[in-house]
C-alpha positions in Angstrom: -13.5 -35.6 93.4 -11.3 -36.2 95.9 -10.8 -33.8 99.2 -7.5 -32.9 97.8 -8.9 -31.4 94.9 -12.3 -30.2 96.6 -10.1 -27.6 98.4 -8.2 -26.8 95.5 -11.4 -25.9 93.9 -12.4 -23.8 96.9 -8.8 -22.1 96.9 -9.2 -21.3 93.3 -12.7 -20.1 93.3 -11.2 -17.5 96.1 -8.6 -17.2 93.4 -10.7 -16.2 90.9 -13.1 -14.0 92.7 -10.6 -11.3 94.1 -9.9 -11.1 90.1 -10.3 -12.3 86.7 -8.2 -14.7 85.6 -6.9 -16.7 83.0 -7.4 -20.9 82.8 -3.2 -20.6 82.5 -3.1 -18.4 85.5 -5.1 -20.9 87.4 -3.5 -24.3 86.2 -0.3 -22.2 87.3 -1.6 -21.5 90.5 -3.0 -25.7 90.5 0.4 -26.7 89.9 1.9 -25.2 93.4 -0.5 -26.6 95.4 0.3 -29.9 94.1 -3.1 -30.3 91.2 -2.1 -31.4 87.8 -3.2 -33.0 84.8 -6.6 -34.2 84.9 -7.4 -33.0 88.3 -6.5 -29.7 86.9 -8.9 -29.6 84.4 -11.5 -31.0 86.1 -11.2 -27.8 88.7 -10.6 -25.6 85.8 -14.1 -26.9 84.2 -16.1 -26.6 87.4 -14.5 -23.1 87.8 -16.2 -22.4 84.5 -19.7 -24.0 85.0 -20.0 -21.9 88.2 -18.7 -19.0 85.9 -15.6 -18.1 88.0 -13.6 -18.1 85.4 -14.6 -16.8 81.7 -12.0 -15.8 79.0 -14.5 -13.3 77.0 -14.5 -11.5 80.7 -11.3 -11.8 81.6 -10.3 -9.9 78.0 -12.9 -7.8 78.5 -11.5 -6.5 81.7 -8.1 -6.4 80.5 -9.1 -4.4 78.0 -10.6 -2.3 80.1 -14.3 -2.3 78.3 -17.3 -3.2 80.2 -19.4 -3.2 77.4 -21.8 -6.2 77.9 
């Protein structure tokens, strides 16, 4: 992983912290700070192992249920 792409992971966890998100919010926001293709996904898939960003949560919220 490159240092380039270490800080967009670092950005993007900050990203995805303040709220949830969605993997095409996030490869939208990759994609102005200059990450793309496979770099992308490779952020997006550590975003999800550290469970930064999850889909079931993020419809869950925009729902507006917090049923677990």
């Amino acid at each position: 992983m490159t240092d380039l792409v270490k800080d967009a992971l670092r950005k993007a966890a900050m990203f995805c912290a303040y709220q949830e998100r969605t993997q095409q919010e996030v490869r939208e926001r990759l994609k102005e700070w200059g990450i793309w293709g496979d770099d992308a996904e490779e952020v997006i898939a550590e975003l999800i192992l550290q469970n930064y960003l999850n889909e079931e949560r993020f419809a869950k919220s925009f729902a507006g249920g917090n049923s677990g």
